[in-house]
Predicted model as a PDB file, atoms N, CA, C, CB and O in Angstrom, pLDDT in the B-factor column:
MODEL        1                                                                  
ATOM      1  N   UNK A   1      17.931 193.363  44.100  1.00 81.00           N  
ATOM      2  CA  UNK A   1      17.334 194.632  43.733  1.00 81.00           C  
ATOM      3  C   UNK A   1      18.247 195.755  44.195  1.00 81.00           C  
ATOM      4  CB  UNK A   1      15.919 194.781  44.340  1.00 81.00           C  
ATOM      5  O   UNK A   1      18.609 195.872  45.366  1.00 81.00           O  
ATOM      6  N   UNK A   2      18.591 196.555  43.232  1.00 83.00           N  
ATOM      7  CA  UNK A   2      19.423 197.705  43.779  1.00 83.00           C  
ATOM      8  C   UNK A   2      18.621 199.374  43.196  1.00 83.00           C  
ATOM      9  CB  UNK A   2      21.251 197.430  43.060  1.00 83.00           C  
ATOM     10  O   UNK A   2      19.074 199.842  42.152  1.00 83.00           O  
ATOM     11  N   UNK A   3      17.676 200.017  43.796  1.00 87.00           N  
ATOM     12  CA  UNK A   3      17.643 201.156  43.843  1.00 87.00           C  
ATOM     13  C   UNK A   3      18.296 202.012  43.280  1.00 87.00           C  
ATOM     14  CB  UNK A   3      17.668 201.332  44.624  1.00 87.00           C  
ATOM     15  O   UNK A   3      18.780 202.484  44.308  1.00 87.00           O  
ATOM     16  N   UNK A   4      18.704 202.594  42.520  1.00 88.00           N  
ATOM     17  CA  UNK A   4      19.578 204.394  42.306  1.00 88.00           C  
ATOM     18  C   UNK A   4      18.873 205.408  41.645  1.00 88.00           C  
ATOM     19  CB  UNK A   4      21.022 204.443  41.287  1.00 88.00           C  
ATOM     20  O   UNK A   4      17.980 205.248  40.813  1.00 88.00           O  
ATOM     21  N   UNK A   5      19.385 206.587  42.116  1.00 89.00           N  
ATOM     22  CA  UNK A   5      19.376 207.696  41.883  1.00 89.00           C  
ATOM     23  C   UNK A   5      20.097 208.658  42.379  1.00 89.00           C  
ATOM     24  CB  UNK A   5      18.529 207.901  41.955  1.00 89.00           C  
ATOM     25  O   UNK A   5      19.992 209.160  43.498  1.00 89.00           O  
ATOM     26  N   UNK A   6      21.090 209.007  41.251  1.00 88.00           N  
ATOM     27  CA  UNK A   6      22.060 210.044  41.179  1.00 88.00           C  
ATOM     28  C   UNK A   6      21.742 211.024  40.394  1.00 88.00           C  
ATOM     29  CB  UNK A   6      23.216 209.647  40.818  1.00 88.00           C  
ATOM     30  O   UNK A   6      22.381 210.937  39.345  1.00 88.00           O  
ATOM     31  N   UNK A   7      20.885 212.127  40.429  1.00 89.00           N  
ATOM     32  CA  UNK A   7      20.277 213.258  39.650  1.00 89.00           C  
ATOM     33  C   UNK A   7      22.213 213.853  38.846  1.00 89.00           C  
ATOM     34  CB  UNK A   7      19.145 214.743  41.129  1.00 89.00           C  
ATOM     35  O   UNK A   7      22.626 213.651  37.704  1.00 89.00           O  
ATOM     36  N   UNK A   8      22.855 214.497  39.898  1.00 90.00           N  
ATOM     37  CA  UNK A   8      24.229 214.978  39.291  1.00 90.00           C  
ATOM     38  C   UNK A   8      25.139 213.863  38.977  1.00 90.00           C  
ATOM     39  CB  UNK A   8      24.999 215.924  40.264  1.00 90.00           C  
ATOM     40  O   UNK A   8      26.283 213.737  39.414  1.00 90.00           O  
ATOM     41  N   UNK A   9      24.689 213.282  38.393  1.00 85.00           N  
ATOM     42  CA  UNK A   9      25.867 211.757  38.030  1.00 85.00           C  
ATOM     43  C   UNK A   9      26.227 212.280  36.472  1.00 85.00           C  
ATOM     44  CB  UNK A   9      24.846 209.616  37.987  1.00 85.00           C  
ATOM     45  O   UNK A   9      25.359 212.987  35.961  1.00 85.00           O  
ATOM     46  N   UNK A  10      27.464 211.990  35.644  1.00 88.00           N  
ATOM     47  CA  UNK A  10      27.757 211.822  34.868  1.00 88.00           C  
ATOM     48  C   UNK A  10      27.054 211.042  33.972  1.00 88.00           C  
ATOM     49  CB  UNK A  10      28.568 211.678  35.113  1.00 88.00           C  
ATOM     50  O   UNK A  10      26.641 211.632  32.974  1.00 88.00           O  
ATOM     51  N   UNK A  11      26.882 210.198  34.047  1.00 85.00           N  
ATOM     52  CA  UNK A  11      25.504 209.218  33.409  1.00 85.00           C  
ATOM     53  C   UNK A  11      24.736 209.515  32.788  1.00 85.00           C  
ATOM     54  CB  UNK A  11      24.672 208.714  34.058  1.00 85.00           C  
ATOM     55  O   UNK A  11      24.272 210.610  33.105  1.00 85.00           O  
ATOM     56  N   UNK A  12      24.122 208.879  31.635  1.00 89.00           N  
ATOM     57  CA  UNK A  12      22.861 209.442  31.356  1.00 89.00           C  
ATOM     58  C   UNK A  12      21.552 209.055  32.207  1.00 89.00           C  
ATOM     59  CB  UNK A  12      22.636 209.132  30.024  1.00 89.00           C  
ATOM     60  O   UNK A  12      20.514 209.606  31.838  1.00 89.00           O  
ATOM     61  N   UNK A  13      21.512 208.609  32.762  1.00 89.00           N  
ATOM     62  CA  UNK A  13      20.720 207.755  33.662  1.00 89.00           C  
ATOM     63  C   UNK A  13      20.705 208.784  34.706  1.00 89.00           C  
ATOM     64  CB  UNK A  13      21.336 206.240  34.093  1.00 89.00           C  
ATOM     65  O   UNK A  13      21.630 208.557  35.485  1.00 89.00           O  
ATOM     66  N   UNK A  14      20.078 209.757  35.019  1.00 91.00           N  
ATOM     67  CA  UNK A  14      20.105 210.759  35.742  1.00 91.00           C  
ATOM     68  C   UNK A  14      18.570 209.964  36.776  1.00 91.00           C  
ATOM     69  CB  UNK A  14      20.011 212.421  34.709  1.00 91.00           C  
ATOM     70  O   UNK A  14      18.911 209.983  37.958  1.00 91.00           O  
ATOM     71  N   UNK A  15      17.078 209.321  36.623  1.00 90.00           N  
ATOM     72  CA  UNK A  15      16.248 209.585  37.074  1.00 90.00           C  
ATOM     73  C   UNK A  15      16.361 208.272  38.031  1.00 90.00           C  
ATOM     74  CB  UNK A  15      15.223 209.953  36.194  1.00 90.00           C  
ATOM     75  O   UNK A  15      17.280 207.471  37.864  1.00 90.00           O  
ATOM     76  N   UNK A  16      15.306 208.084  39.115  1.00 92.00           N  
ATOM     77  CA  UNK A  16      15.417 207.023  39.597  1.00 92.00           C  
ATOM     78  C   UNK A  16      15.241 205.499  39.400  1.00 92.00           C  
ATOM     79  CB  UNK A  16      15.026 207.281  40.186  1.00 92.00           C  
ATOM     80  O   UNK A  16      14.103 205.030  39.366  1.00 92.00           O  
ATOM     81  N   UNK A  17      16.108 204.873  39.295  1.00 92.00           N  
ATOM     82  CA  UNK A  17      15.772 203.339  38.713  1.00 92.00           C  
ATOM     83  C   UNK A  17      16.040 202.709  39.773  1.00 92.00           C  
ATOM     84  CB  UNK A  17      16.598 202.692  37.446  1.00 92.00           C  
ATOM     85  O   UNK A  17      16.426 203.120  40.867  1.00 92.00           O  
ATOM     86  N   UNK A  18      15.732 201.288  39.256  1.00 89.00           N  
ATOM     87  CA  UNK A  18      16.106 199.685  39.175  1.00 89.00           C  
ATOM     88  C   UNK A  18      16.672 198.852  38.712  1.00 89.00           C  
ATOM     89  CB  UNK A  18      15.619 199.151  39.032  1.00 89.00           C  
ATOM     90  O   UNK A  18      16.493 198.328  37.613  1.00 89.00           O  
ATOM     91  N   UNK A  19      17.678 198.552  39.758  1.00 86.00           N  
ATOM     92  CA  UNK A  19      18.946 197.257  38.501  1.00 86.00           C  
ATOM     93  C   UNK A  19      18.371 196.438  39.054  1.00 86.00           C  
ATOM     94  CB  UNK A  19      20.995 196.953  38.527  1.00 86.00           C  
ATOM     95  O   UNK A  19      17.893 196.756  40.143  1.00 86.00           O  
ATOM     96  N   UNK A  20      18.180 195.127  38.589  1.00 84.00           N  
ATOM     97  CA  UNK A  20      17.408 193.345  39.227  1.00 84.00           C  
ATOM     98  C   UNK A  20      18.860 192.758  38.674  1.00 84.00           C  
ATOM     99  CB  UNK A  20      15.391 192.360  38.117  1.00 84.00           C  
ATOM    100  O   UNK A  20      19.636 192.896  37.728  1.00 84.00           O  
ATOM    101  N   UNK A  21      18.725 192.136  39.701  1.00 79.00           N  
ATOM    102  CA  UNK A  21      20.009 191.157  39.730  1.00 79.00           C  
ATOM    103  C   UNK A  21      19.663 189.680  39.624  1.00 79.00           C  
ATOM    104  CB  UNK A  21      20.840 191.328  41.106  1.00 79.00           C  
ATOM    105  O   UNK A  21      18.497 189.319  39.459  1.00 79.00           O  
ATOM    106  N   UNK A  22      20.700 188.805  39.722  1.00 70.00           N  
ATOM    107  CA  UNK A  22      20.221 187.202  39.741  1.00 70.00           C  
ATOM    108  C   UNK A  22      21.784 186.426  40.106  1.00 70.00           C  
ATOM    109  CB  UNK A  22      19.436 186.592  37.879  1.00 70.00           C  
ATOM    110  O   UNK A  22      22.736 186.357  39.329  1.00 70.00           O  
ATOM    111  N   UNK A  23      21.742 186.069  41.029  1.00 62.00           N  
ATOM    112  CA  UNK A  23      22.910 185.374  41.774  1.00 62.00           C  
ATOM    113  C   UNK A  23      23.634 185.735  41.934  1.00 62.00           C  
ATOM    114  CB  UNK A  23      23.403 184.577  41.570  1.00 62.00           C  
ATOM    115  O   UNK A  23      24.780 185.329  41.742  1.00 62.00           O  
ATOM    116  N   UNK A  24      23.091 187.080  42.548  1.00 61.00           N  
ATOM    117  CA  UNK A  24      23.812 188.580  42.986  1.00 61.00           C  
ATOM    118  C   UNK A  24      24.839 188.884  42.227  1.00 61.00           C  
ATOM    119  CB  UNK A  24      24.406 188.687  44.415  1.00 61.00           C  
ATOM    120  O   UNK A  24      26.018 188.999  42.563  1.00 61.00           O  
ATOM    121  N   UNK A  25      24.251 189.037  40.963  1.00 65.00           N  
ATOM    122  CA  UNK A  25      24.968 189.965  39.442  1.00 65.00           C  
ATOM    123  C   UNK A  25      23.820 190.697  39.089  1.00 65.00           C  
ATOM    124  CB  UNK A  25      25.538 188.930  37.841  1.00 65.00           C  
ATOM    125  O   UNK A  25      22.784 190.569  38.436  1.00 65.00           O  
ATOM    126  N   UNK A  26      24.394 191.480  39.752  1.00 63.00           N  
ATOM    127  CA  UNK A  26      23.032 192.931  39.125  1.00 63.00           C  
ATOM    128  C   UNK A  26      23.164 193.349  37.676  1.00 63.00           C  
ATOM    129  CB  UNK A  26      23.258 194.727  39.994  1.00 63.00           C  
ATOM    130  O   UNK A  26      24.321 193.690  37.432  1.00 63.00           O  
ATOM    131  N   UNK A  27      22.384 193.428  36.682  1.00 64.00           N  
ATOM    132  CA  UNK A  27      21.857 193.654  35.422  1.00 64.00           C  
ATOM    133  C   UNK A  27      22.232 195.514  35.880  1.00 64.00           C  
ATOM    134  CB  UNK A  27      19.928 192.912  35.079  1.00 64.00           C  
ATOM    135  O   UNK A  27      21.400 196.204  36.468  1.00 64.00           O  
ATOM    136  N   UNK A  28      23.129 195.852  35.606  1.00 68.00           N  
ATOM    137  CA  UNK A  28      24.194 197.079  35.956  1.00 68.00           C  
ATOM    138  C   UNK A  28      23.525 197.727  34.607  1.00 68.00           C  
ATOM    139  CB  UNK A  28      26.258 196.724  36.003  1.00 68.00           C  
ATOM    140  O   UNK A  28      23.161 198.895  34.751  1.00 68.00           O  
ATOM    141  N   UNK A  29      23.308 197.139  33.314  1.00 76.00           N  
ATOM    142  CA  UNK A  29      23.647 198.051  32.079  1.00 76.00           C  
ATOM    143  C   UNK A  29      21.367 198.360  32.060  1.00 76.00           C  
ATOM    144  CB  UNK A  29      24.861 196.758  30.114  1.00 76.00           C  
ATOM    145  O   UNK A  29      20.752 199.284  31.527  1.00 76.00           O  
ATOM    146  N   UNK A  30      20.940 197.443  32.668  1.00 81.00           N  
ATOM    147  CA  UNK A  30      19.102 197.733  32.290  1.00 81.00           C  
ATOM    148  C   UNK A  30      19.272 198.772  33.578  1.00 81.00           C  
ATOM    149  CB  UNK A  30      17.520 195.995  32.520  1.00 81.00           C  
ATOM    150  O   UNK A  30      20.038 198.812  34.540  1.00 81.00           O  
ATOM    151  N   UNK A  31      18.027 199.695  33.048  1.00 85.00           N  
ATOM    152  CA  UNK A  31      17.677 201.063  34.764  1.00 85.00           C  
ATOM    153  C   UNK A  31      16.210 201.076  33.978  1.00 85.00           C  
ATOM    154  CB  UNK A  31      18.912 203.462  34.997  1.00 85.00           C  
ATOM    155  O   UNK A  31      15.840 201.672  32.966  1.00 85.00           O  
ATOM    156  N   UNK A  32      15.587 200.225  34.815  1.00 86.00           N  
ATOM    157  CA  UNK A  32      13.999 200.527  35.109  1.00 86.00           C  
ATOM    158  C   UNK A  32      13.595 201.377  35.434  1.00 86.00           C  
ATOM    159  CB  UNK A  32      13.405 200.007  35.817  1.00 86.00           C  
ATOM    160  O   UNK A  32      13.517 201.394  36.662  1.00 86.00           O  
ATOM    161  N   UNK A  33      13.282 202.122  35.024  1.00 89.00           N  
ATOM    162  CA  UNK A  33      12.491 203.392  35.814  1.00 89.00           C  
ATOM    163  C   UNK A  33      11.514 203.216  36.957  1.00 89.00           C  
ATOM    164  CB  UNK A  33      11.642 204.131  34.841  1.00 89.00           C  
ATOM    165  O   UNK A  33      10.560 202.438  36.983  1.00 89.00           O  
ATOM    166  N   UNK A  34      11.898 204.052  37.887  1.00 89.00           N  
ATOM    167  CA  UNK A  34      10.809 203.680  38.883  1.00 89.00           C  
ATOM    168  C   UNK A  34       9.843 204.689  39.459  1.00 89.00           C  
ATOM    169  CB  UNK A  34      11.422 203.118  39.986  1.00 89.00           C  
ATOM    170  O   UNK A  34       8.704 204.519  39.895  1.00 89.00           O  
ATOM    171  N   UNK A  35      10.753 206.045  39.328  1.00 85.00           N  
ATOM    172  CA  UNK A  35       9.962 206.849  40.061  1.00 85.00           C  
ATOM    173  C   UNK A  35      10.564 207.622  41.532  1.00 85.00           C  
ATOM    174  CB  UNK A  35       8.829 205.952  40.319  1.00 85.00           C  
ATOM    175  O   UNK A  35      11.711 207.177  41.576  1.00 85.00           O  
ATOM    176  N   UNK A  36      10.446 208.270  42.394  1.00 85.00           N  
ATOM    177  CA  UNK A  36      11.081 208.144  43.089  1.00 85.00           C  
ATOM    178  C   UNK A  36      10.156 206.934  44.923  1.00 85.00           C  
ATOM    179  CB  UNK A  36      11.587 209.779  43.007  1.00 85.00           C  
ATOM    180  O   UNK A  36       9.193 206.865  45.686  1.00 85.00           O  
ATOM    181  N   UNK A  37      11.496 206.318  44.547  1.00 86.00           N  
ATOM    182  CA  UNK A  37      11.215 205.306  46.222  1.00 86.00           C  
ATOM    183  C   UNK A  37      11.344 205.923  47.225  1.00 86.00           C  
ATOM    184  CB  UNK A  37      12.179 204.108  46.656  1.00 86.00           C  
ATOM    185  O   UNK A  37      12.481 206.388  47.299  1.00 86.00           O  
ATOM    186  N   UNK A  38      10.486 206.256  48.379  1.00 87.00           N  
ATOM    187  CA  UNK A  38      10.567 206.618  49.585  1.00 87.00           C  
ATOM    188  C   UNK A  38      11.413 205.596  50.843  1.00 87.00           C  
ATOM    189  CB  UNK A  38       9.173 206.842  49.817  1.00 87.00           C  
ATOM    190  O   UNK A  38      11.363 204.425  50.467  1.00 87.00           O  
ATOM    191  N   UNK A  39      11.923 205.688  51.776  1.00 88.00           N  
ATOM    192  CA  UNK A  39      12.340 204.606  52.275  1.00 88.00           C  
ATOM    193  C   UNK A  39      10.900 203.646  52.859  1.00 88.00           C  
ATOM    194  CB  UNK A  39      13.446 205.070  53.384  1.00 88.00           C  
ATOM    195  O   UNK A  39      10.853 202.432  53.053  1.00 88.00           O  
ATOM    196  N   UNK A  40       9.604 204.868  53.077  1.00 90.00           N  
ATOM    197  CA  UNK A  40       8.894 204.106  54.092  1.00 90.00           C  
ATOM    198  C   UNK A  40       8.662 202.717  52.761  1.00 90.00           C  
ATOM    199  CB  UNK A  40       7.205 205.112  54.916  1.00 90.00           C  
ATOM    200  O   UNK A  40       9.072 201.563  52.889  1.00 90.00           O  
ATOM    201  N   UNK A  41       8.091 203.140  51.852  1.00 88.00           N  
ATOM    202  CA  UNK A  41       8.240 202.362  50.730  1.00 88.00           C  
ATOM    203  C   UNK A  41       8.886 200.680  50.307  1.00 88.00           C  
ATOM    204  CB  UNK A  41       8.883 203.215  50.175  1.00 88.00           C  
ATOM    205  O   UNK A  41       8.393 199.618  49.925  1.00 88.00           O  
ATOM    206  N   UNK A  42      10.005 201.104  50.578  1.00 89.00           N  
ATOM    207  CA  UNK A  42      10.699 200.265  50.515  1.00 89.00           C  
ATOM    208  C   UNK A  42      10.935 199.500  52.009  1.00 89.00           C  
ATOM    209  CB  UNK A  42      11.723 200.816  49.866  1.00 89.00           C  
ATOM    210  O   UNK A  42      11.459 198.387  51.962  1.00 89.00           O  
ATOM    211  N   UNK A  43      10.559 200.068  53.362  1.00 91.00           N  
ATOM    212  CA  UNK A  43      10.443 198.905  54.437  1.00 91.00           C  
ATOM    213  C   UNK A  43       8.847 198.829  54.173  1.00 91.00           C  
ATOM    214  CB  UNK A  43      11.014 199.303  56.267  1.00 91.00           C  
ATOM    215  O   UNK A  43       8.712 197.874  54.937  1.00 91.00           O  
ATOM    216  N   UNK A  44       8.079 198.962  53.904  1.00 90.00           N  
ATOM    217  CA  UNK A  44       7.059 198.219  53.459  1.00 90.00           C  
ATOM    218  C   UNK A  44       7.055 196.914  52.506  1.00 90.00           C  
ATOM    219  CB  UNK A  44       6.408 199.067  52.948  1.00 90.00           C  
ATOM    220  O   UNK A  44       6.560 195.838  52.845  1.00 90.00           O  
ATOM    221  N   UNK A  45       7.790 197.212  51.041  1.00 91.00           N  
ATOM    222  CA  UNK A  45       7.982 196.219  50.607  1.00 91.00           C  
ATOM    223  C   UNK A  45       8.817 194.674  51.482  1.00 91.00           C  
ATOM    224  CB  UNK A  45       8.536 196.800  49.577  1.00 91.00           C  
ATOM    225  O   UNK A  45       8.609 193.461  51.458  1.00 91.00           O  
ATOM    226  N   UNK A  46       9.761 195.553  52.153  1.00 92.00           N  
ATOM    227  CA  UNK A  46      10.581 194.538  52.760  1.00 92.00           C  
ATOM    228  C   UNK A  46       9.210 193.155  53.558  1.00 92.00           C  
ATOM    229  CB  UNK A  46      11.772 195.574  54.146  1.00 92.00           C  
ATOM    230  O   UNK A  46       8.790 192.065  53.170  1.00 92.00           O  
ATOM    231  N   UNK A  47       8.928 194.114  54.899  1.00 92.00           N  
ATOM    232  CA  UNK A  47       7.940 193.514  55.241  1.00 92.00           C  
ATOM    233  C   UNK A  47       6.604 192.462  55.143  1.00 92.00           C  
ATOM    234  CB  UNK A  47       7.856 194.065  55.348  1.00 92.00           C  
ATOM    235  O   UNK A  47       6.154 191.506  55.774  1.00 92.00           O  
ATOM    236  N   UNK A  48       6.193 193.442  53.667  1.00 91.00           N  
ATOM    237  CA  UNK A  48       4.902 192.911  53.096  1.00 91.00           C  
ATOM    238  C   UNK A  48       5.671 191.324  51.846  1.00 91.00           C  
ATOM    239  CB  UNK A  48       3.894 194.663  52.016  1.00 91.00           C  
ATOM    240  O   UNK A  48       5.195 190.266  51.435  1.00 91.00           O  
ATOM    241  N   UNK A  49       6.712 191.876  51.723  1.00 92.00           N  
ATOM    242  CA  UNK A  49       6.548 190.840  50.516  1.00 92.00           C  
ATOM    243  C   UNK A  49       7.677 190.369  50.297  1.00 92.00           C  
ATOM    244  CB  UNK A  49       6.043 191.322  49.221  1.00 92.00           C  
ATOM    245  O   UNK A  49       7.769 189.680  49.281  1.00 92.00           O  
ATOM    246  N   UNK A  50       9.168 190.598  51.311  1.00 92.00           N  
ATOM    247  CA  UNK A  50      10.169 189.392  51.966  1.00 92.00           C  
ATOM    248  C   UNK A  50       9.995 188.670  53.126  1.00 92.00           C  
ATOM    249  CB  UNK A  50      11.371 189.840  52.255  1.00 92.00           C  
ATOM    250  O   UNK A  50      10.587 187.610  53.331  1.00 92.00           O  
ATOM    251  N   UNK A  51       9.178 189.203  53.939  1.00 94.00           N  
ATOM    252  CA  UNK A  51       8.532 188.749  54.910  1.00 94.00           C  
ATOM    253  C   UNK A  51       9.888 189.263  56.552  1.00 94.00           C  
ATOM    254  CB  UNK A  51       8.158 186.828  54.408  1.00 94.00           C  
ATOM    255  O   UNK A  51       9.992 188.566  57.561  1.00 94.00           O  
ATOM    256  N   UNK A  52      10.688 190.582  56.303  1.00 94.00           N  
ATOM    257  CA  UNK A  52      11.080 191.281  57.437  1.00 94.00           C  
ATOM    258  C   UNK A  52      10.198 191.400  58.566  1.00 94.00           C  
ATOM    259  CB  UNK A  52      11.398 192.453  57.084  1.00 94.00           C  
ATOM    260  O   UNK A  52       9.088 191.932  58.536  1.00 94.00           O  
ATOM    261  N   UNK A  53      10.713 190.915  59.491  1.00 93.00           N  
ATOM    262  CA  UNK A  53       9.523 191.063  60.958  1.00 93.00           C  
ATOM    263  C   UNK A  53      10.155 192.664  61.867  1.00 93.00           C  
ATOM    264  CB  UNK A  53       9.794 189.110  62.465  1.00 93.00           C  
ATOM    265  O   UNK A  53      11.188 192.760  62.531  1.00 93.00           O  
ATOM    266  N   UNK A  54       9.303 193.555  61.634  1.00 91.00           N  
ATOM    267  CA  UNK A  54       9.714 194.684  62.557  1.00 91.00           C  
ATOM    268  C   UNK A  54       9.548 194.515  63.680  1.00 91.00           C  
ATOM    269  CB  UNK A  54       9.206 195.775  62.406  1.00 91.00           C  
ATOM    270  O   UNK A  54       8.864 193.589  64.114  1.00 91.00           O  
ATOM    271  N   UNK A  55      10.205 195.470  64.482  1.00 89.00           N  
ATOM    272  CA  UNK A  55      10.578 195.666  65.821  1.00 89.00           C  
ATOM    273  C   UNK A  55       9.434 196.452  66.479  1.00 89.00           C  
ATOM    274  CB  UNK A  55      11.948 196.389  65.924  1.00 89.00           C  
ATOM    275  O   UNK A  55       9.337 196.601  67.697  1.00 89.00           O  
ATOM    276  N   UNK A  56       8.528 196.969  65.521  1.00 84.00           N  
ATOM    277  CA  UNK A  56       7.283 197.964  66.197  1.00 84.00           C  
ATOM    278  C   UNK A  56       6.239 197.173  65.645  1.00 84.00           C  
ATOM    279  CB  UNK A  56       7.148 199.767  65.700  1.00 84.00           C  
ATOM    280  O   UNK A  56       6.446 196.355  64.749  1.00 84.00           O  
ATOM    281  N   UNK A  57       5.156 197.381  66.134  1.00 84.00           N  
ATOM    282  CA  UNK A  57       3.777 197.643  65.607  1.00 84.00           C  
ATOM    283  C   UNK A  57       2.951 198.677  65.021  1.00 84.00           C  
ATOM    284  CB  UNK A  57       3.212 197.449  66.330  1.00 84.00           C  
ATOM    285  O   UNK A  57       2.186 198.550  64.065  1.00 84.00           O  
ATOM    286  N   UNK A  58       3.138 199.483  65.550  1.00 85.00           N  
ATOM    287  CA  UNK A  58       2.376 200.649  65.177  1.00 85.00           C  
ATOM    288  C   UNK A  58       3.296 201.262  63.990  1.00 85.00           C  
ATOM    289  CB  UNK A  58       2.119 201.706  66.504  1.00 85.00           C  
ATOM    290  O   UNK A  58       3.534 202.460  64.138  1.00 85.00           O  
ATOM    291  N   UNK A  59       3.883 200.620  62.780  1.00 88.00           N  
ATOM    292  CA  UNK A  59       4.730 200.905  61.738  1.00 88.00           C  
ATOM    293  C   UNK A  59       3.826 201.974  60.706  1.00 88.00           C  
ATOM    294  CB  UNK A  59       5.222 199.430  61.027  1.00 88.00           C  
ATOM    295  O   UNK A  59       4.528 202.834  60.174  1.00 88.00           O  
ATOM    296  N   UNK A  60       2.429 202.014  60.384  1.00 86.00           N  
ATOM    297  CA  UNK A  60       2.122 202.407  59.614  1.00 86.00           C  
ATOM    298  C   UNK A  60       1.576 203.794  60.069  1.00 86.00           C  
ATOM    299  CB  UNK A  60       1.515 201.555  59.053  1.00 86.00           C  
ATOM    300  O   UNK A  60       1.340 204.675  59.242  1.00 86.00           O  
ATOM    301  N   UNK A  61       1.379 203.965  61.423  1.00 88.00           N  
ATOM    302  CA  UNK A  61       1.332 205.524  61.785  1.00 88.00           C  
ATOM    303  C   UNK A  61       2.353 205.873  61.753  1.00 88.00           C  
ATOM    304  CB  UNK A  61       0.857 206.006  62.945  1.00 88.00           C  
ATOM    305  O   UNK A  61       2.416 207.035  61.350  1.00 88.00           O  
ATOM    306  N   UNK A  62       3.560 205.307  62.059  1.00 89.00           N  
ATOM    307  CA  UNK A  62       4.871 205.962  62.095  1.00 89.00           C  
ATOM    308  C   UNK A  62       4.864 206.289  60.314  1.00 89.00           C  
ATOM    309  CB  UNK A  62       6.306 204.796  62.825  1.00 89.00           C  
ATOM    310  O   UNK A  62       5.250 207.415  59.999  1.00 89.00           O  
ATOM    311  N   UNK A  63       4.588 205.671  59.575  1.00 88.00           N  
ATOM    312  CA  UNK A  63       5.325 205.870  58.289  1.00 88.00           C  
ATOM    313  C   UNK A  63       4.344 207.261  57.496  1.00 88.00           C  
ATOM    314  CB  UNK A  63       5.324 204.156  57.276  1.00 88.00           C  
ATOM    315  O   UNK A  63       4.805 208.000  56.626  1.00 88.00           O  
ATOM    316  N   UNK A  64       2.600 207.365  58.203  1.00 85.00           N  
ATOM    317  CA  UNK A  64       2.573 208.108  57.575  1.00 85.00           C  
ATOM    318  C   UNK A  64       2.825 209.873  58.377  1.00 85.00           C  
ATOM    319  CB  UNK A  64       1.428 207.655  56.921  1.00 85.00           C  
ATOM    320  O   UNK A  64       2.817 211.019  57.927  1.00 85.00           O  
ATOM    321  N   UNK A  65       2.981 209.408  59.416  1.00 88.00           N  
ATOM    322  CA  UNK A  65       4.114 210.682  59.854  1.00 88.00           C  
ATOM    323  C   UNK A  65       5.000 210.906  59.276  1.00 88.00           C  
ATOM    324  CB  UNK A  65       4.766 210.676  60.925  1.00 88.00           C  
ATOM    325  O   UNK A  65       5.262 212.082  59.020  1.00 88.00           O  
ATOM    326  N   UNK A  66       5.721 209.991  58.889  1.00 87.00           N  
ATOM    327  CA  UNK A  66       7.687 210.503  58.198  1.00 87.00           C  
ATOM    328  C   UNK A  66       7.145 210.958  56.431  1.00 87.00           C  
ATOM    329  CB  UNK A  66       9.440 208.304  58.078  1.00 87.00           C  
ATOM    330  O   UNK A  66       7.700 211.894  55.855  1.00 87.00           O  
ATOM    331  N   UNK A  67       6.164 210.246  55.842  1.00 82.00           N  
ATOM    332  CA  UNK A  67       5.946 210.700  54.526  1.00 82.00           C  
ATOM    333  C   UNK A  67       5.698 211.899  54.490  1.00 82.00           C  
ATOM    334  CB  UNK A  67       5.045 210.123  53.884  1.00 82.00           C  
ATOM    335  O   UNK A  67       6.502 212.634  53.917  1.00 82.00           O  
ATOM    336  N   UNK A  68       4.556 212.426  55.072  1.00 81.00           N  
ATOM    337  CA  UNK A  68       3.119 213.637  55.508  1.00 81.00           C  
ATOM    338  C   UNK A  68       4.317 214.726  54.706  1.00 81.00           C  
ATOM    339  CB  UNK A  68       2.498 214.103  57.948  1.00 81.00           C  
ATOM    340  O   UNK A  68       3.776 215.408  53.836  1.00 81.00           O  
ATOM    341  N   UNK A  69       5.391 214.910  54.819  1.00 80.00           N  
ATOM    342  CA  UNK A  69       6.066 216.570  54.643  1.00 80.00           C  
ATOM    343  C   UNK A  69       6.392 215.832  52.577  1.00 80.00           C  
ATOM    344  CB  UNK A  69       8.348 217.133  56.266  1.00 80.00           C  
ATOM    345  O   UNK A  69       6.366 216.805  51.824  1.00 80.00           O  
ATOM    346  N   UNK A  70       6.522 215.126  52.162  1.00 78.00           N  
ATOM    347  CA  UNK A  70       6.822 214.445  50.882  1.00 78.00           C  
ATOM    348  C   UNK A  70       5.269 214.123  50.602  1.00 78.00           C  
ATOM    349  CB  UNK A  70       7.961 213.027  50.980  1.00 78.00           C  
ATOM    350  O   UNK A  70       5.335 213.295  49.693  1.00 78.00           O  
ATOM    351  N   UNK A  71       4.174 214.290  50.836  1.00 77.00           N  
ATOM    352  CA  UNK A  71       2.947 213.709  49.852  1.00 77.00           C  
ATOM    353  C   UNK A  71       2.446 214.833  49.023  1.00 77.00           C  
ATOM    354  CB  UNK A  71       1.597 213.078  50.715  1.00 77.00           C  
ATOM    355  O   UNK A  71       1.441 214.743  48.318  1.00 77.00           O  
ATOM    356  N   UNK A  72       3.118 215.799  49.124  1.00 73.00           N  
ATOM    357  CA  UNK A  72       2.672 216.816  47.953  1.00 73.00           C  
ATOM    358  C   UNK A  72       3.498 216.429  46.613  1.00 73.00           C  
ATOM    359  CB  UNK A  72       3.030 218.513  48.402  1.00 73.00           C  
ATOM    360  O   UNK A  72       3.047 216.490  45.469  1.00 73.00           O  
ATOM    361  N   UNK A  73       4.686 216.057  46.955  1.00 64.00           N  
ATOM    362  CA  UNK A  73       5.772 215.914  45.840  1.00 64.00           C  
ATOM    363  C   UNK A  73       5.487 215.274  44.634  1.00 64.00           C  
ATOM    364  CB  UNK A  73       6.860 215.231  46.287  1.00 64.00           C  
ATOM    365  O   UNK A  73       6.025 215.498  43.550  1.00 64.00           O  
ATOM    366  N   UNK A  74       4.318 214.194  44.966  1.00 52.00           N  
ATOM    367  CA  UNK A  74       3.919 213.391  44.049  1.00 52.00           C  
ATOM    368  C   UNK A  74       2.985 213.701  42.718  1.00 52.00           C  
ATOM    369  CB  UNK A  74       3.408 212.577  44.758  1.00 52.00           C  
ATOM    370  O   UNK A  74       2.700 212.792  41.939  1.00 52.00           O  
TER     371      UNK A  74                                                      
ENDMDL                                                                          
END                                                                             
């Protein structure tokens, strides 16, 4: 899975996507749209559904502290 978003890119592909890869050859030419990914986001996914073991516990007060200034954006 590779994330991007380059708003000033040359590209037409200006918004945020998703390349999916497969035996780590990322599908470079498909851009899924995604939206924009937050990082807390994405260590959530890590966590919840690669199974990353964090270093804290208390991860989800931390995360909605770091979002709180970004939940209007949406």
């Amino acid at each position: 899975l590779a994330y991007n978003w380059h708003p000033e890119s040359r590209s037409r592909v200006t918004w945020p996507h998703l390349h999916v890869g497969r035996e780590f050859v990322l599908a470079t030419r498909i851009h899924l749209p995604t939206g924009h990914i937050y990082l807390e986001d994405f260590l959530r996914l890590a966590i919840e559904e690669f199974g990353a073991r964090p270093r804290r516990t208390s991860l989800e007060s931390v995360f909605r502290q770091t979002r709180r200034p970004f939940d209007n954006e949406k």
